[in-house]
N, C-alpha and C positions, 0 to 999 in steps of 0.2 A: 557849057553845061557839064562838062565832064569834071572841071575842076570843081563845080560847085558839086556835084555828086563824091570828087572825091573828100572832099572838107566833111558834105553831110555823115559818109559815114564817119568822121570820125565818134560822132553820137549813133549809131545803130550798130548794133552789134550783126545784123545779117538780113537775108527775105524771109527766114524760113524761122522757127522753131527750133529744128537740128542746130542749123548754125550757132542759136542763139546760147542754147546748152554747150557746145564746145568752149565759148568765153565763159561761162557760167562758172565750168570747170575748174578753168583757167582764176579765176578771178577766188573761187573757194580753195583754190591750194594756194593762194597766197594771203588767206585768212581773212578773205572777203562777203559776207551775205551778198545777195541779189534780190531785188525785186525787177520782175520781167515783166514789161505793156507790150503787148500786140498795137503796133500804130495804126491807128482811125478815129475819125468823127465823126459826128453830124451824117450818117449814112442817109442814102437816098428812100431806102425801101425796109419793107419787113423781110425781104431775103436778107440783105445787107446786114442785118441786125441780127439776124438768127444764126448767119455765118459767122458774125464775130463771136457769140456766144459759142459757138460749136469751136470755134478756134481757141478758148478759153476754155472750153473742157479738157478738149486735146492735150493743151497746154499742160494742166495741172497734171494729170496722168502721165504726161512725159516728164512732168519734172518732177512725179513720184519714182518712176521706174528706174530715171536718172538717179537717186539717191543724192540730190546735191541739196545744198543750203540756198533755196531759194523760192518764196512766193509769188504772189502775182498783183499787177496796178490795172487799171482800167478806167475807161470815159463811158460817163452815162449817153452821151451823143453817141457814140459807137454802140451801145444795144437800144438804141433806137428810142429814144426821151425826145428828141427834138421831131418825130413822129405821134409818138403815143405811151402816153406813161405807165399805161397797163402793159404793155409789153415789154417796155424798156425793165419794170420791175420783175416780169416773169424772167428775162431772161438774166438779170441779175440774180435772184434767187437761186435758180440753177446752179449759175455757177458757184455760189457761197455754199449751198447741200453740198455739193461735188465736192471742195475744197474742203468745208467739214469733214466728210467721208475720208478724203487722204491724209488727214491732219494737217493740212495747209493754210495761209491767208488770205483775204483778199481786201485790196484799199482801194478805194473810190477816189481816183483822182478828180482836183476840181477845176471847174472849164470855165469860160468867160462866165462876170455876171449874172447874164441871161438865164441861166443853168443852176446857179448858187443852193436857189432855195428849194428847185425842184428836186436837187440832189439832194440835198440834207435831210429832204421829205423822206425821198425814196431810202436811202442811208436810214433813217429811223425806224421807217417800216420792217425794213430787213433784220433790224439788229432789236427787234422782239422778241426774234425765235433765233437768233445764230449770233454768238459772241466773237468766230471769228472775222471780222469785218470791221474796218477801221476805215477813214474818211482823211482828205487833205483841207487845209486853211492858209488861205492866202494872207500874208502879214498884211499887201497893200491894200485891203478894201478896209475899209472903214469900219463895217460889222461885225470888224470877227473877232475884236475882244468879246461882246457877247454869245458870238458863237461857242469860242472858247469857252467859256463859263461853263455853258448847258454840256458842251459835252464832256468835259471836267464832272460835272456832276454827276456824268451819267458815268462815267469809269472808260470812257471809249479809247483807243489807240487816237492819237491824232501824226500826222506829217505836219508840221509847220515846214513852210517854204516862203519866200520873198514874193511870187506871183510872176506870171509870163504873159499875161492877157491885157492888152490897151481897155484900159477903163477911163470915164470919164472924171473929173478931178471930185466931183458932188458924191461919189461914192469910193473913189479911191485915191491915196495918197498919192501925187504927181511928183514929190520930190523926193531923190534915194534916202536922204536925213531920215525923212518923215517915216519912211518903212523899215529904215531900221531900228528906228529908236522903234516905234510898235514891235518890229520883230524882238526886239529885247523884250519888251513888255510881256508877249505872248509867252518868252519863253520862259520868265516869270512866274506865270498865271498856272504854265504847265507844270512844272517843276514842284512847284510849292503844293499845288495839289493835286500830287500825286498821281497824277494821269498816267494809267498802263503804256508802257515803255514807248514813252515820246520819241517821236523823229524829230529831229533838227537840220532842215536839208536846208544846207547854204554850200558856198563854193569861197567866201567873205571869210578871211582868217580872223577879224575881231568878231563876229558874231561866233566862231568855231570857239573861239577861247570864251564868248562872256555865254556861249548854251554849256561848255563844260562847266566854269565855274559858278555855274546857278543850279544846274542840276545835284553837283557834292556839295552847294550848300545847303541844299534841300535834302538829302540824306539819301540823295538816289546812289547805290553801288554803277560799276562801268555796266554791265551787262541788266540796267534798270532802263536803261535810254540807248538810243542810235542816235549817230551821226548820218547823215545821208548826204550823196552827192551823184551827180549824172554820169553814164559811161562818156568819156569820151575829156571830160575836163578833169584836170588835177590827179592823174593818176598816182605822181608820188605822194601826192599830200595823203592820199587814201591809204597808201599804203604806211606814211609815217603815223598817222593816229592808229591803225589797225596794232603795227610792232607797239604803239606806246600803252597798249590795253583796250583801246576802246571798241568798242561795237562798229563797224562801218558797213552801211548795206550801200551799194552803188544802184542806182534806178539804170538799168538796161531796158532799151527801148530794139522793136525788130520790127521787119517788113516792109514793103513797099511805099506806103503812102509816107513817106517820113516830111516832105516838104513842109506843110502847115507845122509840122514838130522842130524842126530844123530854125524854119523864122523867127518862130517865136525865140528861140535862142540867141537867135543874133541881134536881131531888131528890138527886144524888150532890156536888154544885158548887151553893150557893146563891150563889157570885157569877156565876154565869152569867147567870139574871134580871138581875143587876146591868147587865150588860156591853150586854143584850139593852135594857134599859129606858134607858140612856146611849144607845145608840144611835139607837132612836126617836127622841131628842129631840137629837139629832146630824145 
């Protein structure tokens, strides 16, 4: 257990919030963004759920006071959706007012399936009254070139990402081809229509080259679009597109519950150990 705790951190930046701002630091003087998640899911209770939101206040206030380059991710399971979506939404709202108020962001990361639509719901609801709020899309599920579309039209921030969640093959791509030629697709669809400053999170150096050169075909400038990638994998690579112009936000992840966040990295991406055990010896 120790060794696997000591592998997991190399994806968590710490238990605490504090901790999590000392890399933060670290990571924006070497001309890095941050997006920071508080790790949880699928909480048990409406305490559980209120805590997270209350840690997600916190959060944004400290990384006002901190003065660094860096907003915030979150799981609709962790403020309580897989409970009740009335509260799951209150306590989303909160935090989007909150991060309004400091002039901050907040992105709706996306959970298994199960979760998809309910998030998008709630992600819609929210973004009637608050433009700071932006949503992630899985290249492997099947529906999310339409997703894409809609929220292309709508002007929304999107995260494209590959996906880390076992889906069944009738709703999501089973073979890495298959998600990537889509993840080309998407980045495409983003590109050309002008989607307020797309994410491209991949760790994949042909998808890193074929989202740069779709985005300057599209007429997007470097600072139009991110690059994004996990703490913990490819820390030079971040730092060589960052020296070569581009945008790089790294997704820092904190706190205790990291196991279920941890899995998903190894077990959906077996070159992620790769990236992890390169680095140790790096």
């Amino acid at each position: 257990m120790r060794a696997l705790t000591f592998l997991a951190r190399r994806f968590v930046a710490g238990d605490t919030v504090d901790e999590a701002l000392d890399a933060v630091r670290a990571l924006n003087h070497d001309g890095l963004k941050v997006t920071l998640d508080n790790l949880g899911e699928e909480v048990k209770n409406r305490a559980q759920a209120e805590a997270a939101r209350d840690e997600y206040l916190s959060m944004l206030r400290k990384i006002a006071q901190a003065e660094v380059d860096c907003n915030v991710s979150l799981k609709m399971s962790q403020f309580g959706l897989n409970l009740d979506e009335r509260l799951a939404l209150d306590n989303l709202t909160a935090v989007v007012k909150e991060a309004k108020k400091l002039g901050n962001f907040v992105r709706i990361d996306m959970e298994g399936s199960a979760y998809t639509e309910r998030t998008l719901a709630l992600f819609y609801s929210v973004l009637k009254e608050y433009d700071n709020v932006g949503v992630v899309i899985q290249a492997m599920m099947r529906r999310s070139a339409a997703d894409i579309a809609k929220l292309v039209e709508n002007k929304v921030r999107v995260r494209l990402c590959k996906g880390a969640y076992k889906e069944p093959p009738e709703i999501a791509f089973p073979d890495k081809a298959d998600v990537n030629a889509n993840y080309d697709k998407l980045v495409v669809a983003l590109a050309a229509g002008h989607a307020p400053i797309p994410a491209f999170a991949t760790h994949d150096d042909e998808r890193i080259d074929f989202a740069i050169t779709a985005a300057e075909g599209a007429g997007l400038k470097r600072d139009q679009y991110e690059l994004q990638m996990l703490y913990g994998l490819r820390a030079k690579r971040w730092r060589e597109l960052a020296r070569a112009g581009h945008v790089v936000r790294v997704y820092m992840p904190y706190g205790t519950h990291w196991f279920p966040y941890y899995y998903r990295r190894i077990r959906e991406r077996k070159e992620n150990l790769l990236f992890v055990v390169k680095g140790i010896f790096q």
